[in-house]
N, C-alpha and C positions, 0 to 999 in steps of 0.2 A: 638498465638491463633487467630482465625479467629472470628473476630465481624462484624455484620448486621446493616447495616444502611438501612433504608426504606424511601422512599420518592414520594411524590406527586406536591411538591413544592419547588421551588429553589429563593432564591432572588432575584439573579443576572441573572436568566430570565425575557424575555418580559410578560409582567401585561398581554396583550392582547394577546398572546401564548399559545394553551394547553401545559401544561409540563406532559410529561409520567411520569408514573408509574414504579420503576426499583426498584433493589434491590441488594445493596451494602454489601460484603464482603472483610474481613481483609485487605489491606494495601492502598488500592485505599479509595481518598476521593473526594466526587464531590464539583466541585469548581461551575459548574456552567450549565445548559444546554439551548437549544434555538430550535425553530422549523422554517426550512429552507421550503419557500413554493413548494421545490418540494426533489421527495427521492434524497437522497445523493450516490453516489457513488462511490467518491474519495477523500480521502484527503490528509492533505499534511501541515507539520509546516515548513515555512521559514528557512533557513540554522541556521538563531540566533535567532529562536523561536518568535522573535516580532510577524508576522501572522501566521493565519491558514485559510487553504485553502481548501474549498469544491466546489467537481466536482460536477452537477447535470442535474438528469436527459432532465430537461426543457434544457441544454445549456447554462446555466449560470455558473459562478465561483463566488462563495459571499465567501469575504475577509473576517476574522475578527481580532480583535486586542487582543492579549493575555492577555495584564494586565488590561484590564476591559473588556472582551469578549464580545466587541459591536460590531455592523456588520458598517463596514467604507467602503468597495468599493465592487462593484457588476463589472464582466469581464461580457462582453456579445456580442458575434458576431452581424452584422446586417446583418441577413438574414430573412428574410420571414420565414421558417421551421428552429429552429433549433433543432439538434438532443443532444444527451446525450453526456455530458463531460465522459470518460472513465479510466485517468491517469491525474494527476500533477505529477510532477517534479520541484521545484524552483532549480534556478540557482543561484551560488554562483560568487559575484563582488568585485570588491577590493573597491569598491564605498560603504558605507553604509549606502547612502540613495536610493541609486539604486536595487529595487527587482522585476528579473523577473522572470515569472517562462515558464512552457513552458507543453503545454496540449495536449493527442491527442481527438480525439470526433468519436463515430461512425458512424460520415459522410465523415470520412477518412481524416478528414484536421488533421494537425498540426501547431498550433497556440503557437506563442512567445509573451507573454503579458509585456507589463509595467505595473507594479502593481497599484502604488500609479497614475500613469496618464489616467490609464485603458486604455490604448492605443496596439492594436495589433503591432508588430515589426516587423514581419515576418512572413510567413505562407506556408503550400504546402498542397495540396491536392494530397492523394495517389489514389484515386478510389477506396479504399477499407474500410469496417470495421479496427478501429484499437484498441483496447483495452488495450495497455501498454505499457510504456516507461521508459528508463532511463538518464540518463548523465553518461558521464565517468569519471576519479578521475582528470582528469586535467579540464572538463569541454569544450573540443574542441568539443566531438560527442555524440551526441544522437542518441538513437535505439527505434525502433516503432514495434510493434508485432502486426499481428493483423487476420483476416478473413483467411486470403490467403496459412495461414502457413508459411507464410516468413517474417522476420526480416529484416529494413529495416535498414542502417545506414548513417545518416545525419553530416556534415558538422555544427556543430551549430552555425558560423559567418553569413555563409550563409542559412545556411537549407536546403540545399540542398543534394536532397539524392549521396551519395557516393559508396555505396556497396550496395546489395540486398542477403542476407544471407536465403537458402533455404537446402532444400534437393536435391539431385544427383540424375541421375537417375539409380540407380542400384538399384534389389529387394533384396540385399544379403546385405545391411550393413545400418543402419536406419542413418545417416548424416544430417540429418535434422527433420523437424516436418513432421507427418504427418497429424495433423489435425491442430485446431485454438490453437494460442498461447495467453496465458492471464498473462503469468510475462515476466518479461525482467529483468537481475540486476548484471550490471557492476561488474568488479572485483574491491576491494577497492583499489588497489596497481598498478594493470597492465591494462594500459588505454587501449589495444586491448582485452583483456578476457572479455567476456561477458557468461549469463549462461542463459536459457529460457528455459518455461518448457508450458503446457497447455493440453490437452484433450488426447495426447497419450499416456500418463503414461511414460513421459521420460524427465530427467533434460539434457537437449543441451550443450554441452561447445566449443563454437566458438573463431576463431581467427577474430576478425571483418575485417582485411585484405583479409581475403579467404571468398572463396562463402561458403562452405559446414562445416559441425560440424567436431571439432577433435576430438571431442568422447561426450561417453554420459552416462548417469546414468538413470537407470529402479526400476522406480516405485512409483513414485509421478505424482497423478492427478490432475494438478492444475485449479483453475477456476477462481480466483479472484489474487489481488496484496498480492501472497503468496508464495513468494522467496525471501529470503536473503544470505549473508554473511557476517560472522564475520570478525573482520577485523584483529583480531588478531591471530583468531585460523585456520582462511578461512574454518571454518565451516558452511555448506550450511544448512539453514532451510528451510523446504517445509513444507505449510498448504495443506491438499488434500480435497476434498470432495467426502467423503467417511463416513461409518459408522466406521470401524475398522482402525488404525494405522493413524491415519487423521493428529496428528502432528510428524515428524520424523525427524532427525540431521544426514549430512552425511558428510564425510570426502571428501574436494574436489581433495586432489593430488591422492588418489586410488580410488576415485568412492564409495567405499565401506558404508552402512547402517551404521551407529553408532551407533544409540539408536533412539526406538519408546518410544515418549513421552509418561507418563499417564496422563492421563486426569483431574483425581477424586484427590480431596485434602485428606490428613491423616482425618481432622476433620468434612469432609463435605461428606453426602449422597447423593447431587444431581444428576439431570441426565447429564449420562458425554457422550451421544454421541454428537459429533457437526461435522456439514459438513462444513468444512474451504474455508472461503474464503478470510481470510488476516489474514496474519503470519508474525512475523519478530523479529530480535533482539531486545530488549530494553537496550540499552547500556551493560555495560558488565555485569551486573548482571543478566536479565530475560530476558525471552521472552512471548512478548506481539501477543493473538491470538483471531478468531474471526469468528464465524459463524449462520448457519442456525442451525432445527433442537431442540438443545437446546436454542436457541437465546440466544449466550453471549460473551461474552468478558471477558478474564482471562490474568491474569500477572504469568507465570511462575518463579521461583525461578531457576535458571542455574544450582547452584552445589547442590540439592538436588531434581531438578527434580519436587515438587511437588508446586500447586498453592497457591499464596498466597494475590491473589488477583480477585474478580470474579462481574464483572455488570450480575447483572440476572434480571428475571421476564421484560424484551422486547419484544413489540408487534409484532416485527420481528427480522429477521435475524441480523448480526451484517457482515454488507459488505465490512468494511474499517474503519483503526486506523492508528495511528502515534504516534513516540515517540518524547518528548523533552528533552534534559538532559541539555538546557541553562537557567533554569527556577535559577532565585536567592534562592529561597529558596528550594523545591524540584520538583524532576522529574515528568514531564507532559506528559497525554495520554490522544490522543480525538477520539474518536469512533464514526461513524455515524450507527442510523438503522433508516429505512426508512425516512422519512423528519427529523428527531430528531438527533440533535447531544448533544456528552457530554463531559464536559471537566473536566480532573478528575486529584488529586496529586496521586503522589505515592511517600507514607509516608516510616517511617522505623518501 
């Protein structure tokens, strides 16, 4: 059964912070929220959950600490204009006081930070808008998606770019994007597959060795970090922004549509349109999703399909979430809408 939590105030928020107004249903509980002084656009939990990391529009990345959700380190370029962080990605070390992660910004840089020294490691500027990135499962190359329609693939010791994954020039076979790409997301097993998708209503499936797509899947319109794969079943999720079919599951060896999520829970009348702008597995049981529109954020249940978990009543869109499954006691999910972010269990 689905219960309603309401809230105006949180403890384990700052005294001097407005805390929004939101409204809690069935299995999600809020542990805690905070107001970041600019909107958020990205986030991102550490490989072992210890931080969480938000991208923001100012150019900044404020660290926080998970087991008392205070804010401990601010990442911040020194430049005179900085533009908006667009993607995190942390990087997984055999070091466990070592965490860095690696960002792209829509002033076309990509930055490798040291967390706790806040110290940049590395960086390249592409020339271009870049809006999304990933690591691969061995952690050697990172892909940058962005303006241009082409995927870039970087050397991560180095950073430097290695491959430039694009479309062909022939009118007779789509091998690439044709417009901006807003997901990137490695395959969990095969450190050359990579999968991209963005404004042309097409999911990409690349050989990161070759220039062009080895094939493709039609009909997800992606805008935000709303691509994943499971790791077990290599089922691909796409969040679309759209009114109709917005969350959908597709089988990635035949390309083939699986199932169009619904929206609307068994016990709940709300409104169930939402234009998605961040989707993705929650371990193996749900999937965690998030948009404009309705402004919300829902935990799907996997084997029956229906929500069992719903942040409502946001002042805005819901642009970006993150799962953690390293939490001691239970599963963590942090949501950003506009400066506010929220950090919530999910209970049984």
């Amino acid at each position: 059964m689905m219960t309603t939590e309401r809230r105006r105030k949180n403890s384990l928020a700052s005294s001097t912070a407005s805390v929004p107004s939101y409204k809690l249903d069935g299995k999600l509980k809020m542990v805690s929220t905070a107001e970041i002084n600019s909107p958020v656009l990205c986030c991102r939990y550490s490989y072992d959950g210890k931080y969480a990391a938000f991208g923001c529009s100012n150019g900044d990345i404020k660290i926080y600490h998970t087991q008392n959700y205070a804010h401990v380190y601010t990442l911040s370029p020194d430049e005179s204009k900085k533009l908006p962080v667009t993607c995190i990605r942390f990087r997984q070390n055999n070091s466990r006081d070592l965490y860095v992660l690696a960002a792209t910004y829509s002033s076309g840089h990509v930055r490798v930070w040291y967390v706790t020294s806040k110290q940049i490691s590395k960086q390249a500027d592409q020339g271009v808008e870049l809006f999304c990135c990933d690591f691969n499962c061995t952690y050697g190359k990172f892909a940058a998606g962005g303006d241009d329609y082409k995927i870039r693939v970087f050397d991560t010791e180095r950073m430097q770019c290695a491959n430039v994954l694009s479309k062909g020039e022939s009118f007779e076979k789509m091998d690439g994007h044709a417009s901006r790409v807003f997901a990137v997301k490695y395959h969990p097993d095969n450190e050359h597959v990579l999968l991209s998708s963005g404004w042309d209503n097409t999911i990409q499936v690349w050989d990161d060795r070759e220039a062009h797509a080895v094939r493709r899947m039609f009909g997800a319109h992606v805008c935000g970090d709303a691509l994943d794969m499971d790791p077990m079943y290599y089922h691909v999720l796409t969040g679309s922004w759209r009114r109709d079919n917005s969350l959908q599951v597709w089988d990635f060896d035949s390309g083939r549509l699986i199932k169009n999520v619904n929206l609307q829970s068994q016990t709940s009348t709300e409104k169930t349109v939402c234009h998605m702008y961040c989707a993705k597995w929650a371990g193996s049981e749900y999937i965690a999703c998030g948009g404009s529109d309705s402004n919300t954020m829902r935990v799907i249940e996997k084997s029956s399909l229906q929500t069992v978990g719903l942040l409502d009543g946001l002042n805005r869109g819901c642009y970006t979430l993150d799962y953690n499954d390293h939490a001691t006691n239970s599963p963590q999910i942090m949501c950003a809408s506009g400066p506010n972010v929220f950090f919530m269990n999910l209970t049984n």
